[in-house]
C-alpha positions as CSV (number, residue, x, y, z in Angstrom):
1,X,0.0,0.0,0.0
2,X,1.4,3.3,-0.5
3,X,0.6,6.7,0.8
4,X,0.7,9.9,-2.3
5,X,2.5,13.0,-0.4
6,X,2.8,16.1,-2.4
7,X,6.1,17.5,-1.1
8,X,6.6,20.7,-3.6
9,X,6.8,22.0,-7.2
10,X,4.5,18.8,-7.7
11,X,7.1,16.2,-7.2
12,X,5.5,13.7,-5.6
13,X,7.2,10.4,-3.1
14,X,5.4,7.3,-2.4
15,X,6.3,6.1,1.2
16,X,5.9,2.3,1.6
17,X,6.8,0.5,5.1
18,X,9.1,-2.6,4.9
19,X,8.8,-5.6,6.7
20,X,10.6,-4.0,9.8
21,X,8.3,-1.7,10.0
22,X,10.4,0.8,8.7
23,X,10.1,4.0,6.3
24,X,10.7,3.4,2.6
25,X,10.7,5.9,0.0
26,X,9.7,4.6,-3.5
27,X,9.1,6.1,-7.0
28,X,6.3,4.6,-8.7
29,X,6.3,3.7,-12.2
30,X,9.9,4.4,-12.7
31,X,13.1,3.0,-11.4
32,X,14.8,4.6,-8.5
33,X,18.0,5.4,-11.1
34,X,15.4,7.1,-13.2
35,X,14.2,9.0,-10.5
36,X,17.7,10.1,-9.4
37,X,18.7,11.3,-13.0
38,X,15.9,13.2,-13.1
39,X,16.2,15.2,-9.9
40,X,19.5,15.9,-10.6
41,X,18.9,17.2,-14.0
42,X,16.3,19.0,-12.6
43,X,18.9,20.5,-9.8
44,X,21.4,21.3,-12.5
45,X,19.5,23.3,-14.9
46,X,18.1,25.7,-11.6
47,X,21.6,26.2,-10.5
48,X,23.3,26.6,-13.8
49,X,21.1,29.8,-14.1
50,X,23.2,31.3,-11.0
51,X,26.1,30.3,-11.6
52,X,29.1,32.2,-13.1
53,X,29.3,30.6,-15.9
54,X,27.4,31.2,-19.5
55,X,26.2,27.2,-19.4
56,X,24.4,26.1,-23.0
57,X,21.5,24.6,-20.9
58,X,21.2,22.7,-24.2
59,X,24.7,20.8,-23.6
60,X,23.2,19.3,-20.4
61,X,24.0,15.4,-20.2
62,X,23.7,13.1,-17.5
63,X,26.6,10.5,-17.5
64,X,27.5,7.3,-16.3
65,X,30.1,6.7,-13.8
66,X,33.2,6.0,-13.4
67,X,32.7,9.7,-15.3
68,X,31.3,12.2,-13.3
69,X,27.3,12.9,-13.2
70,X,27.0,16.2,-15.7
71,X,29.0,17.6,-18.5
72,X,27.7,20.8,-20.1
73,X,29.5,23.4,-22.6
74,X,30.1,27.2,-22.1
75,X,29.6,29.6,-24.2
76,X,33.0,29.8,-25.7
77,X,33.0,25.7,-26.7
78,X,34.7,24.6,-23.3
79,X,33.6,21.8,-21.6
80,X,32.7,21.4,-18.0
81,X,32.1,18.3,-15.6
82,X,30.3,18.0,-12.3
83,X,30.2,15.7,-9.8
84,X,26.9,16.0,-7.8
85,X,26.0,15.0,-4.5
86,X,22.5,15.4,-2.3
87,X,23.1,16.8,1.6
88,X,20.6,14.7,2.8
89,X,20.3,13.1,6.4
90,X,19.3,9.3,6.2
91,X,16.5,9.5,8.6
92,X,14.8,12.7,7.2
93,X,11.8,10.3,5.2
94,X,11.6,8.5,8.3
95,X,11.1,11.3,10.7
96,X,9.2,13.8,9.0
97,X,6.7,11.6,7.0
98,X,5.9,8.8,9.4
99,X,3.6,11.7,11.3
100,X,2.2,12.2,8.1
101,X,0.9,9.0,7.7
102,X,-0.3,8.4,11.4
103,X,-2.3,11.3,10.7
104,X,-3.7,10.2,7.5
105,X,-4.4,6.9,9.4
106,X,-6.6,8.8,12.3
107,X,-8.4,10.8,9.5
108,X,-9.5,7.7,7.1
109,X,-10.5,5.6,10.2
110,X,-12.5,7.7,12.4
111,X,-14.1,8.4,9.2
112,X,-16.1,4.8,9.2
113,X,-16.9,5.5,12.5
114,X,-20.6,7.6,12.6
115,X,-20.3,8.4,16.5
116,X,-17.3,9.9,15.9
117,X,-18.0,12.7,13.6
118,X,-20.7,13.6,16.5
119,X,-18.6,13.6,19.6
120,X,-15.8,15.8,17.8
121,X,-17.3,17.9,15.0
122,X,-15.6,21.0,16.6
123,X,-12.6,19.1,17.7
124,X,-8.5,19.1,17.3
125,X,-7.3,16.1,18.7
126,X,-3.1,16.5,19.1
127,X,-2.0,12.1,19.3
128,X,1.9,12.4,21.1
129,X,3.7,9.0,20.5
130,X,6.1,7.8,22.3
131,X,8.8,7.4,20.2
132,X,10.9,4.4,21.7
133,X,7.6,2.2,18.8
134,X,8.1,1.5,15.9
135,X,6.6,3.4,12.8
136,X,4.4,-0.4,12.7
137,X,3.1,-0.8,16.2
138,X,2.2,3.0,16.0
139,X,-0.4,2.4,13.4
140,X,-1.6,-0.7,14.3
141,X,-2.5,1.3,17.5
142,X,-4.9,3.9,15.5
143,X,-7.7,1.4,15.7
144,X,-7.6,1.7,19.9
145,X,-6.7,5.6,20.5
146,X,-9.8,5.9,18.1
147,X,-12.0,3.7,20.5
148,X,-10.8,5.3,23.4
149,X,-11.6,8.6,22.3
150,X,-14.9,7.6,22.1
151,X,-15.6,6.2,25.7
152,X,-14.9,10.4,26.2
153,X,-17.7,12.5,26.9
154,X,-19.3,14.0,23.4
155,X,-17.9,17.2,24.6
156,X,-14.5,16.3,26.2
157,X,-11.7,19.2,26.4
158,X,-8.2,18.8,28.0
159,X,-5.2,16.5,27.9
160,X,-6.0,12.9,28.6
161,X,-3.7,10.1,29.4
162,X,-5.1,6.5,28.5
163,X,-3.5,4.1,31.4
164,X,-4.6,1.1,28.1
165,X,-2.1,2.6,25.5
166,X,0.6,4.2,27.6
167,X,3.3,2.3,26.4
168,X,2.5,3.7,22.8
169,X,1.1,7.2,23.4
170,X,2.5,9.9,25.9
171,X,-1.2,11.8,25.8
172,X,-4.0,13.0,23.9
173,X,-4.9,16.8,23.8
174,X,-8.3,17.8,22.9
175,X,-9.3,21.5,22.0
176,X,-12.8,22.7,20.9
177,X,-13.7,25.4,19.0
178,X,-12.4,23.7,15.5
179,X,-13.6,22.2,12.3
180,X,-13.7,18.5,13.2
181,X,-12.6,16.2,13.6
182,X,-9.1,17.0,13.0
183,X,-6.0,15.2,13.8
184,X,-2.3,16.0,14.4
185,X,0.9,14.0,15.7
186,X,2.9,16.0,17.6
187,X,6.4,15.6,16.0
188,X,9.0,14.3,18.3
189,X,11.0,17.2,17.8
190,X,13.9,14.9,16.7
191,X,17.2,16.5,15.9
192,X,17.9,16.4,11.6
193,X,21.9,15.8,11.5
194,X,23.9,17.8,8.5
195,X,25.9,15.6,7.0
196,X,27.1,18.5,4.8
197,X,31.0,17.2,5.7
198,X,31.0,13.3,5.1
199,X,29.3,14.0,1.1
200,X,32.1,15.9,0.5
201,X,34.5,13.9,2.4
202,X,33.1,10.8,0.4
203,X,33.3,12.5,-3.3
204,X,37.0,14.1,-2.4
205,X,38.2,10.8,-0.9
206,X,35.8,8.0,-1.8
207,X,35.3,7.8,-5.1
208,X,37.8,7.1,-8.5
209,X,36.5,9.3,-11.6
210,X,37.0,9.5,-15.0
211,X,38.5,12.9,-15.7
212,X,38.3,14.2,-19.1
213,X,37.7,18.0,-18.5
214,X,37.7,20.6,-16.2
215,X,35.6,19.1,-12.9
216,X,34.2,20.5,-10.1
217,X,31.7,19.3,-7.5
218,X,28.3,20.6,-6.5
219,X,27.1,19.4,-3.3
220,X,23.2,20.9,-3.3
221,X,20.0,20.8,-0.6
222,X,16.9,19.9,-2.2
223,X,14.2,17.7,0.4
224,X,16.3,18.7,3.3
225,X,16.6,22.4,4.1
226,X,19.3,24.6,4.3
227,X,20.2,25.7,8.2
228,X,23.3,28.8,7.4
229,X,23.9,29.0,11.2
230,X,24.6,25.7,11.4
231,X,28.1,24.5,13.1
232,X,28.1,21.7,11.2
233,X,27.9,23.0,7.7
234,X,30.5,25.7,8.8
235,X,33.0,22.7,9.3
236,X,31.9,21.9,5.9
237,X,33.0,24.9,4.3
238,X,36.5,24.5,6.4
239,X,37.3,21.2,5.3
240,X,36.4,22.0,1.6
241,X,38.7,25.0,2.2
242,X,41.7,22.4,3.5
243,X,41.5,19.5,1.2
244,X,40.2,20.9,-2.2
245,X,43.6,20.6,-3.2
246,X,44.0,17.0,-2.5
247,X,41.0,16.3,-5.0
248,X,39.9,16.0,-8.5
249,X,37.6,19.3,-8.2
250,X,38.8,22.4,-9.0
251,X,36.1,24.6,-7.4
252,X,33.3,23.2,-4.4
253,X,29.6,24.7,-4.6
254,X,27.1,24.4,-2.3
255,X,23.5,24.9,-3.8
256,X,20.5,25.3,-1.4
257,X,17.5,24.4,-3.9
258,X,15.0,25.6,-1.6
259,X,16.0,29.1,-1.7
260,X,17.4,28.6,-5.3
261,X,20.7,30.0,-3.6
262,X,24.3,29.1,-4.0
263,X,25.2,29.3,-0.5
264,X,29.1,28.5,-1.0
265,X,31.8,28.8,-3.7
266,X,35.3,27.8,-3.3
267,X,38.0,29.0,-4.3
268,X,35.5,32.3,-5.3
269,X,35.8,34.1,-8.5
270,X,37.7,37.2,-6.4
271,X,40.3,35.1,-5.3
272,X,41.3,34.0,-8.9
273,X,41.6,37.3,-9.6
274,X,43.8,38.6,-7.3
């Protein structure tokens, strides 16, 4: 079964849960490799409009490894190879999405229950999980918050704590006043780790290309946003700074799709000149 989540600019994931009861995401109806090529074409062209350079958007090509991902001309013939790599934290999907689909879950079930509509026409009901679950035993518990909510009284306000799921959920806040029923998880307010350093690291260190022009590397946000006054991306920026040289890239940008902003460029344009 899999859940359709419009994320932005109409891009859409499907989100599938393994066996483990884990996060998955999926692209339906193409392969994964598919997928990627097309994201980062997509990536490419946006940031080839800020750059410096006077890039044909025409010459745009995807390539196979062991050569690296883009090559594209310039306006005077030359051409021009990128590596690209996606600053993307591992357990984004699972952390940001899984309350989407609890939520979903509440929404579609308490919909096939009549009595419920009644008792919470007016309500927002706030479901806190206790995150030690798993994604799995989380939704298999939607069927009993649902019946617990309705042993409630019909006009029931507050923050309740049911003693029969309190190994799964921390509490229940009902307000009134609302459109109901609606729902919301509570996110766990889990910490999103940059991993800004160890792309690079991996691309500078990690990986053997075939060089046959000019290359450089863009490292770019795109699902996962761009935090600037985060320490860990400013030990980023000083690694690139002290091991450029030791690599196959002659310049390092950082690309924040998001924003459509290139956050970072080294060496700059002003230092060539000086």
């Amino acid at each position: 079964m899999y859940t359709k989540i419009l994320i932005k600019n109409k891009k859409i994931l499907y989100i599938s849960e393994s066996s483990k009861g884990n996060l998955m995401i999926k692209a339906k109806g193409e392969s994964v490799k598919n997928k990627s090529t097309k994201n980062e074409i997509r990536i490419f062209k946006k940031f080839a409009k800020l750059c410096r350079y006077s890039i044909n958007p025409n010459s745009i090509k995807k390539k196979d490894p062991p050569e690296p991902d883009i090559s594209c001309s310039l306006s005077d013939g030359s051409i021009l190879a990128f590596e690209l790599v996606e600053i993307i934290d591992k357990n984004y999907a699972r952390v940001f999405y899984a309350p989407f689909r609890l939520k979903e879950a509440l929404k579609q079930q308490s919909q096939k229950r009549k009595q419920f509509e009644v008792n919470f026409n007016n309500a927002l009901i706030d479901v806190a999980f206790n995150e030690k679950n798993s994604f799995r035993r989380k939704m298999n518990s939607v069927p009993r918050i649902l019946n617990y909510l309705l042993t409630l009284d019909k006009t029931a306000k507050g923050i309740f704590k049911p003693q029969n799921l309190i190994k799964i959920v921390k509490d229940i806040s009902i307000r009134r006043g609302f459109t109901g029923p609606k729902f919301h998880v509570v996110h766990s307010g889990a910490y999103i780790y940059d991993p800004c350093k160890e792309k690079i690291k991996s691309k500078f260190f990690e990986k053997n290309y075939k060089i046959s022009s000019r290359t450089e590397l863009l490292a770019y946000y795109d699902l996962q946003p761009f935090l600037p006054e985060n320490n860990l991306f400013h030990e980023c920026q000083k690694f690139i700074i002290e091991h450029i040289k030791k690599s196959v890239f002659q310049r390092v940008w950082i690309y924040s799709g998001r924003e459509n902003e290139i956050v970072f460029i080294h060496p700059n344009f002003e230092m060539l000149n000086r």
